[in-house]
C-alpha positions in Angstrom: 34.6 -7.2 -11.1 33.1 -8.1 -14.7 34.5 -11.1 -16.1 34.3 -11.2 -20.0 34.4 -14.7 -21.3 34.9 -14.8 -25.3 37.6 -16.3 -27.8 37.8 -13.4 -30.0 40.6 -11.3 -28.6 39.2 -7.9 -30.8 35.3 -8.6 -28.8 37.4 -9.0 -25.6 39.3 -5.2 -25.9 36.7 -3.8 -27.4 34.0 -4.8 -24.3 37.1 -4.5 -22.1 37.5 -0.8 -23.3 34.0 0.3 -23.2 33.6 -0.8 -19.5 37.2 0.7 -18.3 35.9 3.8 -20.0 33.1 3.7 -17.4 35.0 3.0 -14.3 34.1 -0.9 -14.4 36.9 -3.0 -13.3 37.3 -5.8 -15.7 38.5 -9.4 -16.4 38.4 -11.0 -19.9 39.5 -14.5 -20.5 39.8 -16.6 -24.0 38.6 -20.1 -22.8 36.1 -22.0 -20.3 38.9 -23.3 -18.5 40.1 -20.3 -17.6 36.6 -18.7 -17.0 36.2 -21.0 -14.5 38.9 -20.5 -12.7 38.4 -16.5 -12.5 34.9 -17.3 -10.8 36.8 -19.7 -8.3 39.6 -16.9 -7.6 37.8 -13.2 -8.5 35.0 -11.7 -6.4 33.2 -11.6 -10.1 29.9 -9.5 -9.8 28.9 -9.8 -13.5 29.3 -12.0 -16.4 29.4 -11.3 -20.1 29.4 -14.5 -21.7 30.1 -15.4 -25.3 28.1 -18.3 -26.4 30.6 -19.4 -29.5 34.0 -21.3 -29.5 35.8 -22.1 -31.9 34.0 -23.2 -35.3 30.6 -24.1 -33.4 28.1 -21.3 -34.1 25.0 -23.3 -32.3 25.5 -22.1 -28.5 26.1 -25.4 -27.0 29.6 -24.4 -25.6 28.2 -21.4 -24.0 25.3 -23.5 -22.6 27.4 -25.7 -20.9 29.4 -23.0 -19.5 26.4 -20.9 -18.4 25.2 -24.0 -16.5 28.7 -24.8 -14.7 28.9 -20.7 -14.0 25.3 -21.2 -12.2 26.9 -24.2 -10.3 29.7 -22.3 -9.2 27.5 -18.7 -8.4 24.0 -18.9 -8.8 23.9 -15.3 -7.8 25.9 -13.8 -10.6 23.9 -12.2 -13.4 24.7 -13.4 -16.5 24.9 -11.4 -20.2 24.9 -13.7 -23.1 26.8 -12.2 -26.4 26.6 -14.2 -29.8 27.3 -13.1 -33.5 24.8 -16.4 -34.4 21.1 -15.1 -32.6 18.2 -16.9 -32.7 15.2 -16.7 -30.6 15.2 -19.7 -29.3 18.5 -19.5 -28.7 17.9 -16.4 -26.7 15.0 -18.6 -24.4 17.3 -21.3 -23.9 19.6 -19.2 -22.0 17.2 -17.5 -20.2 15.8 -20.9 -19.5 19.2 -21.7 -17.7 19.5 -18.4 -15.5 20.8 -15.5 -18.4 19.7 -11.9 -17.3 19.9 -10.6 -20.4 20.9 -11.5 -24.8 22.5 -8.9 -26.4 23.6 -9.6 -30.5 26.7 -9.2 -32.1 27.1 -6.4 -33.1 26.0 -4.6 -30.3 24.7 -1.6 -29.0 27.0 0.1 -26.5 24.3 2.3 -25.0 22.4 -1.3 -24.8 25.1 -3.0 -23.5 26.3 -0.3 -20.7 22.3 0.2 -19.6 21.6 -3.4 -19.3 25.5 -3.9 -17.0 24.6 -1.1 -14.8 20.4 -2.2 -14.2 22.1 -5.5 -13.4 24.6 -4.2 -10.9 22.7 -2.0 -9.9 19.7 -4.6 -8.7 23.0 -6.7 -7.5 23.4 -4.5 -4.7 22.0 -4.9 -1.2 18.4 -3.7 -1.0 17.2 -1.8 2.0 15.7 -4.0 4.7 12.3 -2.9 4.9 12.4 0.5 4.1 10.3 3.5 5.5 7.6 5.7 3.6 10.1 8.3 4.8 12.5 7.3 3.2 11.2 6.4 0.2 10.1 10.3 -0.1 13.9 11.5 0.6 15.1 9.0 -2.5 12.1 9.2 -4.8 8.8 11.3 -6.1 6.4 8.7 -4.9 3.9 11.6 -3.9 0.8 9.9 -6.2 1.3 6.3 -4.4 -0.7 6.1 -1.0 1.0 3.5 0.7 2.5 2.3 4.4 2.1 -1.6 3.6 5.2 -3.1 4.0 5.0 -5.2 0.6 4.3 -2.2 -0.9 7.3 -0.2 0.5 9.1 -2.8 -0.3 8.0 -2.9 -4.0 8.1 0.6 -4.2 11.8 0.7 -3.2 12.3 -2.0 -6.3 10.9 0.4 -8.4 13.0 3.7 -7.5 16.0 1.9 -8.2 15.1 0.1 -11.4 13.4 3.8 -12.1 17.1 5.2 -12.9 17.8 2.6 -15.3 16.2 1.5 -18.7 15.4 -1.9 -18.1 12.0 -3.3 -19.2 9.5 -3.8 -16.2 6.5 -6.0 -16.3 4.0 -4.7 -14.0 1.2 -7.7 -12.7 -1.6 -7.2 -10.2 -5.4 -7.7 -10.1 -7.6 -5.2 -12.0 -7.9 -2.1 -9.7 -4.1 -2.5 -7.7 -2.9 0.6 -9.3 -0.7 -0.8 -12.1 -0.8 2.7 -14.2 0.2 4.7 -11.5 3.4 2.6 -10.7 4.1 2.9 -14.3 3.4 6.9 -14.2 6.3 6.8 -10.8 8.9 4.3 -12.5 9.0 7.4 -15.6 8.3 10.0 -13.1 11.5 8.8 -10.9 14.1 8.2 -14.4 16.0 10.2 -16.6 13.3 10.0 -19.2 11.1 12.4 -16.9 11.0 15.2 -18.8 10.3 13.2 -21.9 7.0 11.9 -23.2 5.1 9.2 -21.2 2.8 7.6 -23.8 -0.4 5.3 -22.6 -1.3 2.1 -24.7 -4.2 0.2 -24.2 -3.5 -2.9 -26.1 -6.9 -4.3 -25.3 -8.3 -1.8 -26.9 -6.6 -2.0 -30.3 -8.6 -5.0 -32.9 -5.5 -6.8 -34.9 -6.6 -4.9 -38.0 -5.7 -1.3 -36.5 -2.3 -2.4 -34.6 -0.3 -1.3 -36.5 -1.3 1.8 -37.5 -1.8 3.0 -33.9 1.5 1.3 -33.1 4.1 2.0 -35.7 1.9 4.7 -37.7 1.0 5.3 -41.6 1.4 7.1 -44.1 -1.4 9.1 -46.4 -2.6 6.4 -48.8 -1.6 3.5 -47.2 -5.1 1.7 -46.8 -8.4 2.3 -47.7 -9.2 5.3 -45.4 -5.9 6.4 -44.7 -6.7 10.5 -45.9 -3.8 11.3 -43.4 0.2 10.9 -42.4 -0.5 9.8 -38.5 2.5 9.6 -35.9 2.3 5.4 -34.2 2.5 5.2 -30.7 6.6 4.6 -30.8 7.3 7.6 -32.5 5.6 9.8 -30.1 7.7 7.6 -27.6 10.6 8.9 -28.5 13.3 9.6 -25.8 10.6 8.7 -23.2 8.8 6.0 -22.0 5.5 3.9 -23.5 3.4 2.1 -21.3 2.1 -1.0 -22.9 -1.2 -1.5 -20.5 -3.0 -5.1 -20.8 -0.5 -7.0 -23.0 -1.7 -10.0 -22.5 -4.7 -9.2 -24.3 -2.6 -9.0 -27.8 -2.7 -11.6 -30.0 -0.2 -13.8 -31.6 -0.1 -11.7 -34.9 0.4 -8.7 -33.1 3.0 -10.1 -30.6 5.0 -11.2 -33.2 5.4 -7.3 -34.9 5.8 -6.2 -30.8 8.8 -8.5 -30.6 10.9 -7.3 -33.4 10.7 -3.5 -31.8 11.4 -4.0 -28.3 14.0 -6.6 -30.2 15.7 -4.3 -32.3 14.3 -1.1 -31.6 13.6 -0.2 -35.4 9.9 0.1 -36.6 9.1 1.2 -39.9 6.0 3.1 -40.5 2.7 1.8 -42.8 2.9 2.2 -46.5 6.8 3.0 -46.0 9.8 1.1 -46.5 11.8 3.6 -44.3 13.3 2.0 -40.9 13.2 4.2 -38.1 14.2 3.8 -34.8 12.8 3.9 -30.9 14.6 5.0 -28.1 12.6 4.4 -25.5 11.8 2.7 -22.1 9.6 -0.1 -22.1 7.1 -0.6 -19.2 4.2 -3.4 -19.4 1.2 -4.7 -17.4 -1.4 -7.1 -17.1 -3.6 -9.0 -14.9 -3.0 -12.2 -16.4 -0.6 -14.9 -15.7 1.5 -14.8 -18.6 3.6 -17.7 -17.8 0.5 -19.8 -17.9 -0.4 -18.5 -21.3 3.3 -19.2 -22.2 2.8 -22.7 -21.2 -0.8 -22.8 -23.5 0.8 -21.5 -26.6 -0.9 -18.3 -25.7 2.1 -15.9 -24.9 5.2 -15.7 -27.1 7.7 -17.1 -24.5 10.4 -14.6 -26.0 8.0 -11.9 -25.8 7.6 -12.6 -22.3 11.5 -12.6 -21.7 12.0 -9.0 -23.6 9.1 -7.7 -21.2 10.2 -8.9 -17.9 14.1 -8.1 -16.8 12.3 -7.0 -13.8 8.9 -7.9 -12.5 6.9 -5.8 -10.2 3.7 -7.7 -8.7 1.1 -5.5 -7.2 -0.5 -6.9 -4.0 -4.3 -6.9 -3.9 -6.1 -4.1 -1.3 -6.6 -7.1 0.5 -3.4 -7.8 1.5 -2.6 -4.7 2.0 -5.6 -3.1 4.2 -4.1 -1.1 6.2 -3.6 1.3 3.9 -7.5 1.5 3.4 -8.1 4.3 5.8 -5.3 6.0 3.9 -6.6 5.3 0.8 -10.2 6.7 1.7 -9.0 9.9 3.2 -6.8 10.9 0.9 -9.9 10.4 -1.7 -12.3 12.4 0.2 -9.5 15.1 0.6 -9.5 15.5 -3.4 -13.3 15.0 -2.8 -13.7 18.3 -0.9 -12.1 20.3 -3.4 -13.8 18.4 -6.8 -17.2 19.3 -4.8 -16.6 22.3 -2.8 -17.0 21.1 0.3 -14.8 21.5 2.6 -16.0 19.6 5.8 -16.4 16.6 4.1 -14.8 14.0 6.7 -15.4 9.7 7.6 -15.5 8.4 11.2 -13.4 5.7 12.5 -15.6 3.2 12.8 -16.5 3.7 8.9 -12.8 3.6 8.0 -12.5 0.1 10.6 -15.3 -1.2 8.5 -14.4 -0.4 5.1 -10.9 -1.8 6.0 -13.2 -5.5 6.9 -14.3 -5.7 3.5 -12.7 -8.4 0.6 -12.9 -5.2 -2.3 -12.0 -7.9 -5.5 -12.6 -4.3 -7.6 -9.1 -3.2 -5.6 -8.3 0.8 -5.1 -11.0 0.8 -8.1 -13.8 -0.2 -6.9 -12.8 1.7 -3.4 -12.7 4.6 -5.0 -16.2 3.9 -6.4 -17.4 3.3 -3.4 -16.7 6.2 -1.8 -17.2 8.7 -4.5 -20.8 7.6 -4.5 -21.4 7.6 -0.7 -20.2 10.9 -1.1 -22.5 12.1 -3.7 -25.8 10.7 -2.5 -25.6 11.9 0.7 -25.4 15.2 1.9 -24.2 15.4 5.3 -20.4 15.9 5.9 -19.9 13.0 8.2 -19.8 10.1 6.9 -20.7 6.4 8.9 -20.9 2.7 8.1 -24.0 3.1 6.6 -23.5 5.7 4.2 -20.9 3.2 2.6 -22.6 0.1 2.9 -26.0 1.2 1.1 -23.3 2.0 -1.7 -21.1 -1.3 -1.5 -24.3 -3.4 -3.0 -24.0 -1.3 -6.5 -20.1 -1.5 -6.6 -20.5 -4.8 -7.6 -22.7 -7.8 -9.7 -24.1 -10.2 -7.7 -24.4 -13.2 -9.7 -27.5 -14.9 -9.5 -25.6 -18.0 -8.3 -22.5 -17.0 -6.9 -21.4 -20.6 -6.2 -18.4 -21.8 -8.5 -18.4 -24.6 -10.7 -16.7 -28.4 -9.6 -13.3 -28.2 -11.0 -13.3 -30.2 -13.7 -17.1 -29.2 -15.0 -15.8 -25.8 -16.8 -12.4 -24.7 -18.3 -10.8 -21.7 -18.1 -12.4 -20.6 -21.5 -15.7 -21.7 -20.4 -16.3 -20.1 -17.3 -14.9 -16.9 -19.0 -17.7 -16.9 -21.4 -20.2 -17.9 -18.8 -19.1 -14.6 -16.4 -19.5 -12.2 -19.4 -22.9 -13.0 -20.3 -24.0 -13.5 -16.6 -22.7 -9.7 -16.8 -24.2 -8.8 -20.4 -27.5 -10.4 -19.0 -27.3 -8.6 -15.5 -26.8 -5.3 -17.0 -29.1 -5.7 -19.9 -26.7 -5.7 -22.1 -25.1 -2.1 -21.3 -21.6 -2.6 -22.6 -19.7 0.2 -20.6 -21.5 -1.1 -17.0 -20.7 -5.0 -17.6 -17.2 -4.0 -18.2 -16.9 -2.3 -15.4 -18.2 -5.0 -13.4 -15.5 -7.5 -14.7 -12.8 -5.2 -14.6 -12.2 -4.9 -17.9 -12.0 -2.0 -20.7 -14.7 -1.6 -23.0 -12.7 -2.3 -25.6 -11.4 -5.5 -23.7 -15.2 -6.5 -23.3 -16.0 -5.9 -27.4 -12.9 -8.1 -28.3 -14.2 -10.7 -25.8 -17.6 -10.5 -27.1 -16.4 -11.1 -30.8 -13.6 -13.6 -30.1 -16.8 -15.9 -28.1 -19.3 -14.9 -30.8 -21.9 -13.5 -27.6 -24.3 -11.5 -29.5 -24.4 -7.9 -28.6 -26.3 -4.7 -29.5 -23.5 -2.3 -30.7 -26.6 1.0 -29.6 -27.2 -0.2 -26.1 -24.8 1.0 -23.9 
């Protein structure tokens, strides 16, 4: 049962329409009072709550309510509807426990996708599901993975796959985060449609928007050329918004207003268009500790996240190592023609021992050279562990500073040039040993003014 809670009797047909019209049974009530009794009486499985009564157009009566609807079922998802948005109006009630703000007057398609993702995720997950049946549900073919977490997350991600809801994808560097994204499009009604690849790391202030939105010929200095943003060539499909929390605030502002209102317009035109498409972001960063620095629009962050999908590190997941290593040496043998190409347990026991911060990354890198340098087709222990030592930088000392001594910021500048310095000054390999892009590494370079030569690399 939905439970519509507004005062406007047209709002409450209207929404009470659109969802019969779906096969939703419905419930739509004028006042609090009565709201509250429908939760006490109706097995209510979703909430679509109007934040306005009467002449008060500031949200407060719909706060309270929210807040006494949490009381009563904490479970409940919760839409919030109001003709009066603001942003912070919108955080406040996700503060309190809202899934999801939707403005007067809204989308249906909107409205209907975000009520079924909600519903949907409502419903009883399956208790630690198999790899077997994952593959009867889902095309999960290009994840390598028996770890329970990872079924487990997996399983989130079919079913959120057959939706449109945003998904914010975290993990270390090297856990995979791309591919998940690939599967989430792969597995959704958008899979025929493009999947588009942003690295927002990559992209200086200067350039977003261009790359994002597009331009027009003539719209800055240079621009000889009409060129297509990222959005466009979104359309109908999905775009993958890879390292977001590398954007800055200037650029995170003109991200809001299209994932927002799903209108762009294009550079040097005054012409609004608009995005259909499914949003998927991910980072290695904690973005609710940048929220809480003033580093992360905190609306940004609530657009980006209806569902979150954290990636464990190989670490915690290694028993999927020996799965992991085989199924690289079996694309192995056919990249190098050579077809008897094979590890022995004992290697796979030890290569399952080790801490890998680089993740599936660095495994990958790890094996790929053991398998170049040496040319026998068995491969032990020690064919891997002459190759682990150039995987990774050692730091000359690898002990970590007292808390207190460094911040955040600080030791962050002191890694890269450790890294610049190690690698004399090769851009490409000290990014690779930080696990960043080497666009992420230029940005970091110019944003901590550590002098670089722009011709070694």
């Amino acid at each position: 049962m939905i439970l519509i809670i507004d005062d406007d009797i047209a709002v409450r047909t209207s929404l009470a329409l659109l969802l019969e019209q779906h096969k939703f049974r419905v419930s739509a009530v004028a006042t609090a009072a009565e709201a509250l009794e429908s939760l006490h009486k109706l097995a209510v499985s979703l909430v679509i709550l109007d934040l306005n009564f009467s002449i008060e157009t500031n949200g407060t009566e719909g706060m309270e309510l929210l807040v006494k609807i949490r009381d009563i079922n904490a479970a409940v998802p919760v839409i919030l509807i109001t003709g009066w948005a603001t942003i912070e109006l919108a955080v406040q009630g996700m503060k309190l426990g809202a899934s999801d703000f939707i403005n007067k007057p809204w989308s249906n398609i909107h409205l209907l996708q975000s009520v079924k993702t909600l519903l949907d995720l409502q419903q009883q997950k399956v208790i630690h599901p198999t790899r077997k049946q994952l593959d009867k549900q889902y095309d999960f073919q290009s994840i390598i993975a028996e770890d329970e977490k990872m079924l487990e997350l997996l399983e989130t991600a079919g079913r959120v796959a057959e939706t449109d809801a945003s998904v914010l994808i975290t993990g270390e560097s090297g856990t995979g985060k791309e591919l998940i994204a690939e599967a989430i499009h792969q597995n959704s009604l958008r899979r025929h449609k493009p999947f588009i690849k942003v690295n927002l790391g990559g992209i200086s202030t200067s350039l977003f928007e261009s790359e994002m939105f597009g331009h027009i010929r003539g719209a800055f200095t240079d621009a000889r050329n009409d060129r297509t943003g990222r959005f466009e060539l979104a359309n109908k499909g999905t775009i993958f918004l890879d390292e977001i929390g590398d954007l800055d605030a200037g650029s995170q502002v003109k991200l809001l207003r299209v994932l927002q209102d799903r209108t762009f317009e294009v550079l040097g035109s005054s012409r609004t268009k608009t995005a259909d498409i499914r949003v998927i972001g991910a980072t290695n960063k904690n973005l609710v500790e940048m929220v809480a620095k003033g580093t992360f629009r905190e609306d940004l962050l609530y657009r980006i996240n209806l569902i979150t999908l954290k990636l464990p590190p190989l670490r915690e997941r290694s028993h999927d190592i020996p799965l992991l290593v085989n199924f690289m040496v079996g694309n192995l043998k056919e990249i190098y023609n050579r077809p008897l190409l094979q590890v022995t347990p004992a290697a796979l026991k030890w290569l399952k021992s080790l801490p890998l911060p680089g993740n599936i990354r660095q495994l990958k890198n790890i094996v790929e050279r053991a398998v170049l340098v040496n040319r026998k087709e068995i491969l032990d222990i020690a064919d891997f562990k002459s190759q682990l030592e150039g995987s990774v930088v050692k730091a000359h000392n690898p002990a970590l500073p007292e808390v207190g001594t460094l911040t955040l910021e600080e030791t962050e500048i002191l890694m890269i040039k450790r890294a610049m310095q190690f690698h004399h000054n090769r851009i490409s390999k000290a990014a690779v040993s930080l696990g960043l892009t080497r666009s992420a590494l230029y940005r970091r370079l110019d944003k901590y003014h550590i002098p670089y030569d722009e011709d070694q690399d």
